[in-house]
C-alpha positions in Angstrom: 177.6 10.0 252.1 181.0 8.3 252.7 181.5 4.7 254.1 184.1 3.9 256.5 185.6 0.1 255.8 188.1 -1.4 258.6 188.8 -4.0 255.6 193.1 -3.7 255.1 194.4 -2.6 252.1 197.2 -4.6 250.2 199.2 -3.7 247.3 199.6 -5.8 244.2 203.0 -7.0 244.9 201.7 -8.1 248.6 198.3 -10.0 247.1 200.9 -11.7 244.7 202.9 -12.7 247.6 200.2 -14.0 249.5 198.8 -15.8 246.8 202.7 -18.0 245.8 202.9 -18.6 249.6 199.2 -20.0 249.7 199.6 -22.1 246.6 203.3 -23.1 247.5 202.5 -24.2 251.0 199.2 -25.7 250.0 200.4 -27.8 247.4 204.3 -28.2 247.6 205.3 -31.3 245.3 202.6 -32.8 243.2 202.7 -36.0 240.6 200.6 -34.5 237.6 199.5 -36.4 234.5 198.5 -34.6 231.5 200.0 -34.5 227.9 202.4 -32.0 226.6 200.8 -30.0 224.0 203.9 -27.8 223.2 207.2 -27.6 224.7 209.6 -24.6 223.8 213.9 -24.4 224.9 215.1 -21.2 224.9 218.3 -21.1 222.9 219.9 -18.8 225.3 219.0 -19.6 228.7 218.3 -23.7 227.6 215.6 -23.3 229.9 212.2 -25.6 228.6 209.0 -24.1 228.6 206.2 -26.2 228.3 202.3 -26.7 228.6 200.4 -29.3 230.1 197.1 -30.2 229.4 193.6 -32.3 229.6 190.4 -32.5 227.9 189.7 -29.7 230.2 192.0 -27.5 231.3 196.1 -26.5 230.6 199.0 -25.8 232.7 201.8 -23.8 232.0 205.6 -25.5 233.1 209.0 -24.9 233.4 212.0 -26.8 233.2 215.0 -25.6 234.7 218.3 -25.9 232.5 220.1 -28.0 235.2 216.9 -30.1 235.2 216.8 -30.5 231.5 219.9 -32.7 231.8 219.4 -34.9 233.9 215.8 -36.2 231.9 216.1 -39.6 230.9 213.5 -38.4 228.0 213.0 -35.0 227.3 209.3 -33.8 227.0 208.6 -34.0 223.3 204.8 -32.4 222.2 202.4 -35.2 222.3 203.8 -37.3 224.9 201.5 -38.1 227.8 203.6 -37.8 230.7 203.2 -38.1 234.7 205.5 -34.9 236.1 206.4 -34.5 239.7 207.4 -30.9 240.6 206.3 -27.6 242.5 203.4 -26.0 241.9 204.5 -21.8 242.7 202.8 -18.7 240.8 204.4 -15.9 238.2 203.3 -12.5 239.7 204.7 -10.7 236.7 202.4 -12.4 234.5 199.5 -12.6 237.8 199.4 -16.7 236.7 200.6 -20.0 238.3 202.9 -22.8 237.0 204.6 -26.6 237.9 208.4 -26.0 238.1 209.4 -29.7 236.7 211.9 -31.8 238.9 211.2 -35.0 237.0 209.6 -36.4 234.0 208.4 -39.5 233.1 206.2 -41.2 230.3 202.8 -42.1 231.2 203.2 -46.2 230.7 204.4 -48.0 228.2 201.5 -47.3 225.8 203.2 -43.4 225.9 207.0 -44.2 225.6 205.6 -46.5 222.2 203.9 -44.0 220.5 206.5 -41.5 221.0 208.7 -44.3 219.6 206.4 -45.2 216.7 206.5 -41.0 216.0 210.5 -40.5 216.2 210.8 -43.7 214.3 208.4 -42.1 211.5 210.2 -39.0 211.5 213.8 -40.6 211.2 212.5 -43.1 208.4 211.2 -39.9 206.4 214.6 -38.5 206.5 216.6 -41.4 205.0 218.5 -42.7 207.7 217.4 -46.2 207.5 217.6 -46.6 203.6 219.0 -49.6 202.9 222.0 -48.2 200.7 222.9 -46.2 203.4 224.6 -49.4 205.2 227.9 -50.3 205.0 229.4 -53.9 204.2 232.0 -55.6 207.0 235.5 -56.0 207.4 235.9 -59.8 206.6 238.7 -59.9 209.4 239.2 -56.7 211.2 242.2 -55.9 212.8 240.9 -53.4 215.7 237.1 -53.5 217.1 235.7 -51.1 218.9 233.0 -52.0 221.8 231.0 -49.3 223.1 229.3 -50.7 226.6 229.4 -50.9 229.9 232.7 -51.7 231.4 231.1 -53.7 234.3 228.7 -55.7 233.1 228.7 -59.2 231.7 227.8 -57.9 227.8 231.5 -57.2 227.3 233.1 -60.2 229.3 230.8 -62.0 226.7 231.8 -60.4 223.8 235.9 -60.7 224.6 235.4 -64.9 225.3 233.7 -65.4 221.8 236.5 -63.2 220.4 238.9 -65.2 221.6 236.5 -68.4 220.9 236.5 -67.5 217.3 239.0 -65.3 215.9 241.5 -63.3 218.6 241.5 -59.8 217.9 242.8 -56.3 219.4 239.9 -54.9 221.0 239.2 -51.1 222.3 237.0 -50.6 224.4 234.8 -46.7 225.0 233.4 -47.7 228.7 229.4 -45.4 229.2 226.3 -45.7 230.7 223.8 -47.8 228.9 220.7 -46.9 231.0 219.7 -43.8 233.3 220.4 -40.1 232.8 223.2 -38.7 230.2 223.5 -42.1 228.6 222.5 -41.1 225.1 224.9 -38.1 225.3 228.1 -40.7 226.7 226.9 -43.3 223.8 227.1 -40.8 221.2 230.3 -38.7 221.8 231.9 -42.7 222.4 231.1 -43.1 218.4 231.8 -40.2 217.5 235.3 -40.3 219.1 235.8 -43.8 218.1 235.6 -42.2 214.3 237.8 -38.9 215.0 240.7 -41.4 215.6 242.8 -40.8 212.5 243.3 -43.3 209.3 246.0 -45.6 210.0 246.2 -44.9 214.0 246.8 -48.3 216.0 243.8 -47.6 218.2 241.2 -46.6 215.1 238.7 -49.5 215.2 237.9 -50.9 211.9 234.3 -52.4 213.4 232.2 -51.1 215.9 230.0 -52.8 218.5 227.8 -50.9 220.6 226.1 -53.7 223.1 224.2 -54.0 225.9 222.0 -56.5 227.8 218.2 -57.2 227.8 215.7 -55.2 230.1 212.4 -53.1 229.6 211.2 -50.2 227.3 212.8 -48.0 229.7 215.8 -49.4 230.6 216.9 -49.8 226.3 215.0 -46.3 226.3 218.9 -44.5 225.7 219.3 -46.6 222.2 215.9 -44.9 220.8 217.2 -41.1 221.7 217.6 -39.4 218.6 221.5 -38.1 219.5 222.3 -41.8 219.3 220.5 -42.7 216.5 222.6 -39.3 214.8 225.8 -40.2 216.1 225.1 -44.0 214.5 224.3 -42.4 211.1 227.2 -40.6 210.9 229.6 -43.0 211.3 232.3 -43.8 208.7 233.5 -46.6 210.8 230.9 -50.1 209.9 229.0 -50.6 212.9 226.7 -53.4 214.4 224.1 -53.1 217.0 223.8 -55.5 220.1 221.3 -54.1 222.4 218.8 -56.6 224.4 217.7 -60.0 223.4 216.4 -60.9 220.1 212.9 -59.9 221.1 214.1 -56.3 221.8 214.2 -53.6 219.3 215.4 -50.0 219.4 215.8 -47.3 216.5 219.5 -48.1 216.5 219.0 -51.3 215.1 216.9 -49.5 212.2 220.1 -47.4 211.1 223.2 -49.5 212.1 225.0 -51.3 209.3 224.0 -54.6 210.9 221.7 -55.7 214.1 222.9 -58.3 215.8 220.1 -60.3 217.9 222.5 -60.3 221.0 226.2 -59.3 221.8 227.5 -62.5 221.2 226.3 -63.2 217.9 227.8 -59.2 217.2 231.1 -60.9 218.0 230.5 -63.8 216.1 229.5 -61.4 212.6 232.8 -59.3 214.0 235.3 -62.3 213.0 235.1 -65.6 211.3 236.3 -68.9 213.1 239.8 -69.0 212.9 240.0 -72.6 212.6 237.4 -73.1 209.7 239.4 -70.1 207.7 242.8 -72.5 208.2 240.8 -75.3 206.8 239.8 -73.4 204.1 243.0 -72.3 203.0 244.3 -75.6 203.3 241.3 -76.6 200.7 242.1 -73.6 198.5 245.9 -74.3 198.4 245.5 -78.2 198.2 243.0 -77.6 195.0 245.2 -74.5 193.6 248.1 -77.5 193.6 246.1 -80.2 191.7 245.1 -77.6 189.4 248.9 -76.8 188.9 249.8 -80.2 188.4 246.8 -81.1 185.9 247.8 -78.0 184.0 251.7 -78.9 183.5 250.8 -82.7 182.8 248.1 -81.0 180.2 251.0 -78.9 178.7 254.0 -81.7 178.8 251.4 -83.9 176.8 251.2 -81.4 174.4 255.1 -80.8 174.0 256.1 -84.4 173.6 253.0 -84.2 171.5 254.4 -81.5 169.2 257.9 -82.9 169.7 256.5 -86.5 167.4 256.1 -84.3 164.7 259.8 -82.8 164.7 262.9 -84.3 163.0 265.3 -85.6 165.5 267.7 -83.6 166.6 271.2 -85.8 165.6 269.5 -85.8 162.2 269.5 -81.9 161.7 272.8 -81.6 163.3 274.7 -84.3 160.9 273.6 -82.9 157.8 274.2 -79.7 159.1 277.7 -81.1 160.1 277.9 -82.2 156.3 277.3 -78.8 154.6 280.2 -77.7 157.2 282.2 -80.2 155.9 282.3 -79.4 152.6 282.4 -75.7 152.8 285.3 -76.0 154.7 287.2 -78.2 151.5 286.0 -75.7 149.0 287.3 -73.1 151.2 290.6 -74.8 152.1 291.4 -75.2 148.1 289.6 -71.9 146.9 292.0 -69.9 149.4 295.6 -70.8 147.7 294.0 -70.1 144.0 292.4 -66.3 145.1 296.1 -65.4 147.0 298.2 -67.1 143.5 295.4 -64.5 141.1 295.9 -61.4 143.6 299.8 -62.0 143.5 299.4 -62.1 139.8 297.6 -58.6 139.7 300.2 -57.3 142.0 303.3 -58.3 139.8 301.5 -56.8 136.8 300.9 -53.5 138.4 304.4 -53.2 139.6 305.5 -53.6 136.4 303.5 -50.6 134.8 305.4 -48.5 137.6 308.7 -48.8 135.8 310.6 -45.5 134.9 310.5 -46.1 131.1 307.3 -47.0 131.3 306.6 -43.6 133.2 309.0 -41.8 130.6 307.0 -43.6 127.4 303.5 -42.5 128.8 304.5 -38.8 129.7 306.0 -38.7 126.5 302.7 -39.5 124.9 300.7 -37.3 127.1 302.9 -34.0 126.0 301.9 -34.6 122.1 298.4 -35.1 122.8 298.6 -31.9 124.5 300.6 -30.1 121.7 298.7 -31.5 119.6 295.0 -29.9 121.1 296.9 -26.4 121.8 296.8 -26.2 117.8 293.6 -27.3 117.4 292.2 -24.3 120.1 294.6 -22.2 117.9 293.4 -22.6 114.8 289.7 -22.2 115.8 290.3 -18.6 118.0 288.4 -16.1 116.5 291.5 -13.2 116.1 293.4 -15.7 114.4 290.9 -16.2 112.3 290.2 -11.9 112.3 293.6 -11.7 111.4 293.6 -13.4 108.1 290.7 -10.4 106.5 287.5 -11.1 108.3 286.0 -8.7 110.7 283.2 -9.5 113.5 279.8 -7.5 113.4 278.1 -6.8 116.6 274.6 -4.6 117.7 274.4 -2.3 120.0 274.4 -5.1 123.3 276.9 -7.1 122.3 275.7 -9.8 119.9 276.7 -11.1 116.9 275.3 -10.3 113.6 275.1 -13.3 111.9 273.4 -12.3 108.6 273.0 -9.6 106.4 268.9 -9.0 107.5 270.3 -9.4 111.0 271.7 -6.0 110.2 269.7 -3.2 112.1 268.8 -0.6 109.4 269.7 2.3 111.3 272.1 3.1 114.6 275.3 1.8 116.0 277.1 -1.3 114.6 280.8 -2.2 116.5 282.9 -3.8 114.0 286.2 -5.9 115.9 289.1 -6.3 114.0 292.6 -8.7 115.3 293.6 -5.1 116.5 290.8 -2.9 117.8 286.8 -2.2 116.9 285.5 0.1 114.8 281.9 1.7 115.7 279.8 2.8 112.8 276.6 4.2 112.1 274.1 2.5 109.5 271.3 4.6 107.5 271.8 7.4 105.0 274.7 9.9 105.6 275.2 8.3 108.9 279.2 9.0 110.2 281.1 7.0 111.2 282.1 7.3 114.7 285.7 7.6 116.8 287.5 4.3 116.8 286.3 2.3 119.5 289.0 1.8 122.6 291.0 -1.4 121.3 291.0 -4.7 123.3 293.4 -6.7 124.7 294.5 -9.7 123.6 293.4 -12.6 125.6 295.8 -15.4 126.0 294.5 -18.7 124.1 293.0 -21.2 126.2 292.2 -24.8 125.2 288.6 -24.6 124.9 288.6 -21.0 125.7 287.0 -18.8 122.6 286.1 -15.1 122.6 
């Protein structure tokens, strides 16, 4: 048995489309309150994905890229937010979703406990540590004020610069409130410090200010980029943002927090006019320090001087001693020239020819006379008389009769020649030996 239905059949693509227009065109824009219990940016697409939910029930979101930028606070897990967007469906996943146009913190009792939780997380990290901070420039030459070019925070600023201590002032114009200021705030400090060392416009203090208002309107200072950007500055840096009352995390991780911008330009520069009284001070005690220190020292010297002879007194009896050295000198010079002259005459006279003649004379017989003494004691005159020299085999002289080697060669020198013989029993004699020549007699000379 077969039933016949007039019902119309759809297909699943059609049902889906049936379904997005009925939900669209039923709801269009809502306001919905819930809190975010995750929120995920895809690192390609920088499209936000997020979840919404209540004690009850959740509800997947998404947050366009283009819409992403232009959130004055970006959803953050945990927040409780009020979003206003379109409520459409997903027929690939067969689920609905909120497309976000805006987000907003539910109250002020939301945007401080997100506050309370980034200013945990920050303080966990070490960015507020107290060694962190960097000291002042006593008296910059170049500050660098990061504000709005329009209001009266930097008209303020410039007339207590002037007020106090004139200085060259650059100035990095942004947004201090509303979408994209925490980005403009940022890149203004971090361009402030890409200006080179020793460039004209590098600031050597910065001032980022702005007026009072609410939680939200400040909310820009208590973005983490701007907090980052504050961190990372090599550049000394004070914070001027609201009234005394007012605090933002900037103020937890700038070098110093100033309670409002005019009392940043007044820790910017000293008064100019209590610095000239102050050198005058300094320079008027450095000279009465001078002076008491050369009247200490000339009371000394004239002190020291008491205890010296006078002056005219060492130079007379100096003058005294010169005297009489010069009189012994003036009488001592004629005596040493009459003794030298003497000398001279006396040597001049031993240069005479017979007295040359006499001494040569004298010299020749001593000389004649030691030619006969070196005669006389020559061995070969004495050979020639009878005697005869004995000498062994190398050439040394045999002295005495146990000297005498009992057997082998013995040279025997006569005046005219040597003789080699053989000692022992039956030994014969040998061939003459070769005779030697006579050597000329030299005084002192003996062979």
């Amino acid at each position: 048995m077969s039933f016949i239905s007039n019902q119309p059949e759809y297909t699943v693509s059609e049902i889906a489309g049936h379904v997005k227009r009925m939900v669209e065109d039923t709801f269009g824009f809502v306001r919905i309150r819930g809190e975010i219990s995750k929120s995920n940016v895809n690192s390609g697409s920088g499209h936000c994905y997020l979840t919404l939910k209540d004690d009850k029930a959740a509800l997947d979101a998404v947050c366009w890229r283009g819409t992403m930028a232009r959130l004055s606070h970006k959803p953050e897990a945990g927040m409780e937010v009020i979003v206003t967007g379109k409520l459409t469906t997903y027929p690939g996943a067969s689920k609905y979703q909120l497309v976000v146009e805006s987000l907003e913190p539910a109250g002020v009792g939301a945007l401080m406990a997100m506050l309370e939780a980034r200013k945990k997380a920050l303080e966990a990290e070490g960015l507020f540590r107290p060694d962190r901070k960097q000291p002042l420039p006593y008296l910059p030459t170049v500050i660098g004020i990061i504000t709005s070019p329009t209001g009266a925070v930097i008209r303020d600023i410039l007339h207590r610069l002037a007020d106090r201590f004139p200085r060259r002032v650059v100035l990095s114009p942004v947004p201090v409130q509303g979408q994209g200021a925490a980005e403009k705030i940022a890149e203004a400090i971090e361009g402030l410090n890409r200006l080179p060392v020793g460039s004209p416009h590098r600031p050597d203090v910065i001032i980022v200010a702005r007026g009072g208002g609410s939680v939200e309107d400040l909310w820009a200072f208590n973005e983490e980029v701007v907090v980052r950007a504050v961190a990372a500055s090599q550049i000394p840096l004070i914070s001027a943002v609201g009234h005394e009352t007012d605090t933002t995390l900037i103020d937890y991780v700038s070098d110093r927090r100033a309670p409002t911008p005019t009392a940043a330009a007044e820790m910017a520069v000293p008064v100019r006019d209590e610095l000239l009284a102050r050198t005058e001070q300094l320079a008027a005690m450095n000279n009465q320090a001078v002076r008491s220190l050369l009247a200490r020292h000339a009371e000394r010297i004239e002190g020291l001087a008491r205890g010296l002879p006078r002056p005219q007194q060492l130079v007379a009896s100096m003058a005294q001693a010169l005297d009489m050295v010069s009189e012994r000198l003036a009488h001592a010079l004629p005596r040493s020239l009459q003794s030298k002259h003497e000398t001279l005459q006396r040597l001049m006279a031993s240069l005479s020819p017979r007295y040359l003649s006499e001494r040569l004379l004298r010299e020749q017989q001593r000389v004649a006379h030691l030619g006969a003494m070196l005669e006389s004691l020559n061995v070969l005159s004495v050979l020639k008389r009878g005697f005869v020299l004995a000498k062994d085999t190398q050439g040394h002289v045999i002295a005495s009769a146990t000297a005498m080697p009992a057997q082998g060669a013995v040279t025997l020198q006569f005046h005219d020649g040597e003789r080699v013989v053989m000692t022992g029993d039956g030994a014969p004699a040998s061939a003459p030996a070769k005779p030697r020549a006579k050597k000329a007699a030299q005084p002192g000379l003996f062979d």
